[in-house]
Residue, then its C-alpha position, 0 to 999 in steps of 0.5 A: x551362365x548369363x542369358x541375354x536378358x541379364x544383357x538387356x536389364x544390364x543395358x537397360x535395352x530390349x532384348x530385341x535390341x541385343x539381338x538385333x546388335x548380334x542379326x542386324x547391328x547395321x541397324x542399331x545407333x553406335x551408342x547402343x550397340x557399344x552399351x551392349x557390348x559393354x554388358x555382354x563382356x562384363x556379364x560374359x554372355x556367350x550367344x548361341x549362333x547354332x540355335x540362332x542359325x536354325x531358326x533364321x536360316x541364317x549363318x552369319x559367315x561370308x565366303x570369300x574366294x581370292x585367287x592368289x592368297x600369296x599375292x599382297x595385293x589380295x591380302x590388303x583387299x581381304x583386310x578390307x573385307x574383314x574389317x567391313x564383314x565383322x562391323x556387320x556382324x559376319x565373320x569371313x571363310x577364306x578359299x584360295x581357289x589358286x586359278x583353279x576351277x575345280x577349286x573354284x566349284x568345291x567353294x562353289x559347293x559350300x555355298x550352294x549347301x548354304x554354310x555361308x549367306x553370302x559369296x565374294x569372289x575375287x577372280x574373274x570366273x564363277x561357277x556355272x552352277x552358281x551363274x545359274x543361280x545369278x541367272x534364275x534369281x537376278x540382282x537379289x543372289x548374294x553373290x558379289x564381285x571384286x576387282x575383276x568386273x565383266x558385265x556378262x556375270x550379272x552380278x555387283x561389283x566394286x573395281x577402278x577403271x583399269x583402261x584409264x588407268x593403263x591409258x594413264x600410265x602409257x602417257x606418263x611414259x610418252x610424256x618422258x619421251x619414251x618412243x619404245x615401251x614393252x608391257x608385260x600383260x597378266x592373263x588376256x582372259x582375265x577382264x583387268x588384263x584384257x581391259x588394262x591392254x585395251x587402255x595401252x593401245x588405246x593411249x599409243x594409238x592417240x599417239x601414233x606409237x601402237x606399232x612400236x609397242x612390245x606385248x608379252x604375256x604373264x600370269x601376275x608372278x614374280x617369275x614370269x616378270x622375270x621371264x617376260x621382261x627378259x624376253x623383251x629386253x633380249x629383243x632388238x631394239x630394246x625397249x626403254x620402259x617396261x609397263x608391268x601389270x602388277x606390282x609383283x611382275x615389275x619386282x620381277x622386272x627389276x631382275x631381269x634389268x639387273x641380270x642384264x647389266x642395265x640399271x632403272x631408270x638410267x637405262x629401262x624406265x619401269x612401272x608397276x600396278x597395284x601399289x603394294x606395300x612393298x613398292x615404295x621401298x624398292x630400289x627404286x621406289x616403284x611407280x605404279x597405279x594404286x588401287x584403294x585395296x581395303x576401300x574395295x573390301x569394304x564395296x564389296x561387302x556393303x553391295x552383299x550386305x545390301x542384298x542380304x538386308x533386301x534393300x538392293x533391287x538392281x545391279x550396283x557397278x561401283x567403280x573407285x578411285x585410282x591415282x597415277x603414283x610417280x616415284x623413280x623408278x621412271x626418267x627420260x630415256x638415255x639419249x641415243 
């Protein structure tokens, strides 16, 4: 079995430097670290991670906690996070809490124990046991937020300005005339929904239309897009463009629009967020805001990665790009 100084003599480096392409690879030239590589495949080399992480204290695992595995939205960000997690030499635990506290401190648990070095998590909650943790400890805790920023949880995070970018979606549907717009919010208690909601009342309130907004309130699901758009649609008055908080609600939208004998846009002009795989092959094709999915996977990751290697010493909100997308599933509304 080969040993890793039949690594470092076939790679004509230290073997300092191969472990530290295996601990710390963040830290070793690009060269250097593909010549090893090169040595540990062709020798077969097979480092020992259960000795290494007795004597470091270190696991090398993130966690990861997404609230809603089956929602794509998610999985693009933790494609994202693998990518970034595996260049730094950490491999990725997956918990899919499903909105569910219990779940949340079972995951909660693992980390406290320590079978993993750093926490990221994906919803809006987190643990009491683990916002102590944060409280006693401060910006050097390893535990890391993505998407879903709320400044009282003290911890790191990677997102896009949702009010903005709700208050920008508003204006492109007042910009086509629209004077009736519905919006079907996720979850108030969730930071993203109760921010994009304020970004909504904020652009009608500039326009003098606050008061002929239509608000019901989802959970992000398909069905509820369904539920909630029919909801509004059945209402007198209806209105002519429905805003959806997700993708996955405005595919929900689309149903009830056509369970109703109406069309899109013709009829009901619609809007998505997220942009999703599956948004530009609908039909229509959805507008919809979209978020840099996988670049907030790789945020996430430097920010823990940073904690980890003791170079963070304060707090790093990172707030990343979004872009307004128009494809046609929004129009003018019908003339009256």
């Amino acid at each position: 079995m080969a040993t890793i100084q039949d690594v470092a003599r076939d790679a004509g480096v230290s073997t300092a430097t191969v472990s530290r392409v295996f601990s710390a690879p963040e830290l070793v030239l690009e060269t250097t670290r593909n010549k090893v590589m090169e040595a540990v495949n062709r020798l077969g080399y097979e480092p020992n991670f259960a000795a290494k992480s007795l004597r470091t204290l270190r696991t090398e695992k993130i966690l990861v906690t997404v609230p809603d595995i089956s929602n794509p939205f998610f999985s693009q960000v933790i494609r994202g996070v693998e990518e970034a997690a595996l260049a730094a030499g950490y491999s990725v635990l997956l918990g899919d809490t499903r909105h569910e506290e219990t779940r949340e401190e079972q995951y909660a648990a693992m980390f406290r124990r320590k079978e993993a070095d750093g926490l990221i998590f994906l919803g809006h909650r987190l643990p009491d046991v683990l916002a102590e943790m944060v409280a006693a400890k401060g910006p050097r805790t390893p535990i890391v937020n993505g998407c879903e920023f709320r400044p009282g949880l003290a911890v790191s995070s990677a997102h896009i300005d949702n009010d903005r970018a709700a208050a920008e979606v508003v204006d492109h549907l007042y910009g086509l005339g629209h004077t009736r717009v519905g919006v079907v919010t996720g979850p108030l208690v969730s930071p993203i929904s109760s921010d994009r909601l304020s970004g909504v009342l904020s652009a009608a309130q500039r326009q003098g239309r606050a008061s002929a907004l239509r608000i019901a309130i989802g959970d992000f699901s398909i069905e509820s897009g369904v539920r909630q758009t029919g909801e509004l649609l059945d209402e007198p008055g209806r209105p002519t463009a429905i805003f959806c908080f997700s993708d996955e609600m405005a595919m929900g939208a689309l149903e009830a629009i056509r369970l109703r004998g109406l069309r899109c846009p013709e009829d009901v002009s619609l809007v998505g967020f997220d942009d999703i795989r599956f948004a530009q092959y609908l039909h229509p094709k959805l507008t919809t805001v979209s978020q840099p999915k996988e670049q907030i996977g790789h945020e996430v990751v430097r920010l823990l990665m940073d904690i980890l290697s003791g170079r963070a010493t304060a707090l790093q909100n990172v707030t990343l790009p979004h872009q307004l997308v128009i494809r046609s599933s929004t129009a003018p509304p019908p003339s009256s």
